[in-house]
C-alpha angles and dihedrals in degrees: 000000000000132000092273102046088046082057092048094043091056091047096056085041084054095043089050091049098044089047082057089042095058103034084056091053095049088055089044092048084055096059100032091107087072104040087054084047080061099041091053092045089099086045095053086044096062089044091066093054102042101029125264101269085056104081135354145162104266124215104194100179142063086243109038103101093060090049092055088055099044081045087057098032086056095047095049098031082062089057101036086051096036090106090056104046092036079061106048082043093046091043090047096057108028094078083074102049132094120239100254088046083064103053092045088061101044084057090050102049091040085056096032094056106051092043088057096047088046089048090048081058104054095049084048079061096047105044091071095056089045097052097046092047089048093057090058092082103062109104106249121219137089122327087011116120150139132241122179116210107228093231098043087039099047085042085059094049088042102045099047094055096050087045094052088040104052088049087063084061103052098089094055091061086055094050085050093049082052101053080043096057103246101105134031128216090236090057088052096049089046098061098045091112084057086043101051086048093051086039085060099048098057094045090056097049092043090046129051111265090241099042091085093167095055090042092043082044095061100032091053099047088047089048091051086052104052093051090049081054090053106043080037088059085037092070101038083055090055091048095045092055086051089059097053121092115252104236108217122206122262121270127238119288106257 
């Protein structure tokens, strides 16, 4: 195909994808009344305890209510219509790889999606315990109370599942820097004492300091996946030196 056909050809690909896109954010839009029921649910909690004057979600312009709703129409529309787009993008570039390329990335999208959704569980677990445990803090009393702003509110919520759920998906980039050559599953193994610390890190600063289960929660389950990446290396390494031909000394001049 030339230049021009490759151009047309991404443009139909991109139609197809925004079509998909916004046919999943209409859907989404519809049931966004709902999804912000969920997402209050931690704020209602603490109402209760505290009274109902006592915190709320605060929309604090004429038009704030309709941006909650396009914010959340957009996040869930991406992954309503994530079938949709992942084909046209996968159509558009697997003319140019090899056979073995695609298999290689079948195996790592069908690794790569269920450990982000899984990972977008877990932080759906974990946000309600860090936003009670947060609130615990406020100073209670008269006169005292706590009003979450919708956008710094929803980016909280938001954040902190994309976060969680990317780091699902970080050991299948090592597994994939492994297959290309650039890592071997001895050096990832290796470095599991630097990788726990970094693992712990991350758990701590994606959890409240005082919330341990949730921060035990996440650190463990990223712990268990690193080592399946290694020992996962570990045996494409093996069948990788099988493969090789063994290269034998040269024999004595005649």
């Amino acid at each position: 195909m030339s230049l021009g056909q490759h151009l047309l050809e991404l443009r139909k690909r991109l139609i197809i994808a925004a079509a998909g896109l916004l046919v999943g954010m209409i859907i989404a839009f519809v049931i966004s009344g709902p999804v912000i029921d969920l997402l209050t649910v931690p704020i209602a909690q603490i109402a209760a305890q505290h009274g109902h004057d006592y915190t709320k979600l605060n929309f604090d312009t004429v038009t704030s209510g309709f941006d909650l709703r396009m914010r959340i129409a957009f996040s869930i529309g991406l992954l309503i219509s994530a079938p949709v787009w992942l084909w046209q993008l996968w159509a558009f570039v697997m003319p140019g790889l090899t056979r073995k390329e695609v298999r290689y990335t079948i195996g790592f999208l069908g690794a790569a999606i269920p450990l982000f959704a899984a990972g977008l569980y877990v932080g759906w677990l974990i946000m309600p315990h860090m936003i009670l445990l947060m609130a615990g803090f406020v100073p209670g009393g008269e006169g005292v109370a706590q009003f979450y702003g919708y956008s710094a509110y929803y980016d909280f919520v938001f954040k902190l599942l994309l976060v969680v759920g990317v780091s699902f998906v970080t050991p299948v980039f090592l597994v994939a820097l492994n297959i290309a050559g650039v890592i071997s599953g001895r050096a990832i193994l290796r470095g599991w004492r630097v990788a726990i610390i970094v693992i712990a890190v991350f758990a701590a600063a994606a959890t409240p300091a005082a919330d341990i289960t949730s921060m035990l929660l996440l650190g463990g389950i990223l712990c268990v996946l690193y080592f399946a990446a290694a020992f996962l290396s570990l045996l494409f390494d093996r069948r990788r030196a099988k493969r090789q031909p063994v290269l034998l000394p040269p024999g004595p001049e005649a």
